[in-house]
N, C-alpha and C positions, 0 to 999 in steps of 0.2 A: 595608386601610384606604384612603379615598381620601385623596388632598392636599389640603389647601384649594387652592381655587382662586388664580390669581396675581391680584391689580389687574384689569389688562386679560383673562384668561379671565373674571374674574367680570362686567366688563360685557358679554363679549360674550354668556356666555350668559344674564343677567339679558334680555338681550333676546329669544335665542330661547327661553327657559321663559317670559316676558311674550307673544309672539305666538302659542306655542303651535300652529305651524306649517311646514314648510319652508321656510327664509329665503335666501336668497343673498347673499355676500361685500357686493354693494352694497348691500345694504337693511339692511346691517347699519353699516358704511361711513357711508352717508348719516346713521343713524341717529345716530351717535357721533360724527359730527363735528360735530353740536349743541351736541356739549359740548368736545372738544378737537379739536384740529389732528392729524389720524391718515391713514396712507395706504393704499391699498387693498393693498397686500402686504403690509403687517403686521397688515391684517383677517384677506386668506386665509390669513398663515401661520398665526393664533392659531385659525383655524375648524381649521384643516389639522393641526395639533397637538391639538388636542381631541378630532378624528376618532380620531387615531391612540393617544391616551391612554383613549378607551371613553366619551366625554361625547357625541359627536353620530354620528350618521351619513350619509351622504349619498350622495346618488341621482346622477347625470351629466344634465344640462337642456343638451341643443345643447354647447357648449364650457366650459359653465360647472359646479357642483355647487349642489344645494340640502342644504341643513345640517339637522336635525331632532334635537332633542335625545333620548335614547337614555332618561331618565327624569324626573322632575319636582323642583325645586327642594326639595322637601319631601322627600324622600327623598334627594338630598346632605345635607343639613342633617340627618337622622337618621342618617344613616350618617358623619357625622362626630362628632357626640352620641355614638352607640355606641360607636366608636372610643377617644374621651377618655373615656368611662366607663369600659371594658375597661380602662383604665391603672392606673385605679385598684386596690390592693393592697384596699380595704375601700369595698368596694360601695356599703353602705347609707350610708355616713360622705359618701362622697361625690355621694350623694341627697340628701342631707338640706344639705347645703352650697347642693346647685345651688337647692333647693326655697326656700333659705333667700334666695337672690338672685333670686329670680321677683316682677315686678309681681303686682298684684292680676288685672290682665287676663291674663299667664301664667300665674299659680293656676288662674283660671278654664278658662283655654283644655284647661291640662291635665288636669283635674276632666270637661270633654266631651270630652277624648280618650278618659281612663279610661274612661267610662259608656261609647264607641261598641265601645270594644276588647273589653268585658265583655260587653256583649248584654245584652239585656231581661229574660233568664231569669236572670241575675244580678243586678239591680240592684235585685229583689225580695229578695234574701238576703243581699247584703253590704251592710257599715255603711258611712259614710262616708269612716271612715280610710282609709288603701291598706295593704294586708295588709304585715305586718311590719316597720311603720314601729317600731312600738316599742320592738323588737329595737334599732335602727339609733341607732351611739353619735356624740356628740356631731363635730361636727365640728372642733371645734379639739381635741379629745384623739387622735381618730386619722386625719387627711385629712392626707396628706404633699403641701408644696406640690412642684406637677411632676406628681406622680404614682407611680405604680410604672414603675420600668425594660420597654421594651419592650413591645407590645403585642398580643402573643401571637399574632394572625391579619394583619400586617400583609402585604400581599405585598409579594414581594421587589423588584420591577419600581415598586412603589408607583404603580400605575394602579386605577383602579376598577374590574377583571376578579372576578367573583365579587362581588362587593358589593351592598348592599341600593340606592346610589346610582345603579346601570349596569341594574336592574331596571325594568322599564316597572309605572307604578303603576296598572292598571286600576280602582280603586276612587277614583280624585281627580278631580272633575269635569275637573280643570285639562288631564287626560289622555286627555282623551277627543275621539276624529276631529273634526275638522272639518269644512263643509262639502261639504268637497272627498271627503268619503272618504278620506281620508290621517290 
């Protein structure tokens, strides 16, 4: 499983998955101190700890490194999803909870996730519902709050080694070269 991200990891790399590029310690620096008072060794530490936890990678430019994130925002956020699903002792209980706390616009979102996930040759044969929701018992009779104990594939290092978050998402426009060729 991955960890969520700390405060400060999450802005750093809310930046570099927003530029979608190779960044360097300053461009990152400059960028944050927009918002708070921060100094450039507690940039490179948190770039430099990220490296070394499977979120960025980085190249050597002259004496400096350039940072590039290792997979897309969207793919932390599901492999964190995953994770807290996995917890759960009763699967559907705790679909039917999450679906039950989704805006209208989350419905939707996940309705064209469904259809992209399914393909075209499906979407002629299956009904609307999502297959074996009806199975799926109520959420206050069996959704344990917490979850179930342990999470069965967490690794033990608790880095994102293995994970669907440390994966490069070649299907997400967000992830695709820039004009640099990189």
């Amino acid at each position: 499983m991955p960890r969520p991200l700390g405060e400060l990891e999450d802005a750093v790399m809310t930046r570099v998955w927003k530029w979608n590029r190779p960044v360097t310690v300053r461009e990152v620096l400059e960028d944050l101190q927009q918002q708070r008072s921060i100094a450039y060794t507690t940039v490179m530490t948190v770039l430099d700890n990220l490296h070394q936890k499977g979120w960025v990678r980085r190249e050597a430019e002259g004496r400096a490194y350039r940072y590039e994130a290792v997979s897309t925002r969207a793919a932390y956020a599901a492999a964190l999803m995953n994770d807290a699903w996995s917890q759960s002792d009763n699967a559907a209980a705790a679909l039917v909870a999450f679906f039950g706390m989704m805006s209208d616009e989350q419905r939707r979102a996940l309705n064209d996730a469904v259809r992209i996930v399914q393909g075209p040759e499906s979407r002629e044969s299956s009904s609307t519902e999502t297959p074996g929701a009806e199975d799926a018992e109520s959420p206050e009779s069996s959704a344990r709050p917490g979850g179930a104990e342990g999470s069965g594939g967490e690794n033990p290092a608790g880095n994102p080694a293995g994970n669907p978050a440390e994966m490069p998402d070649e299907n997400n426009p967000a992830a695709a070269e820039d004009d640099t060729g990189r």
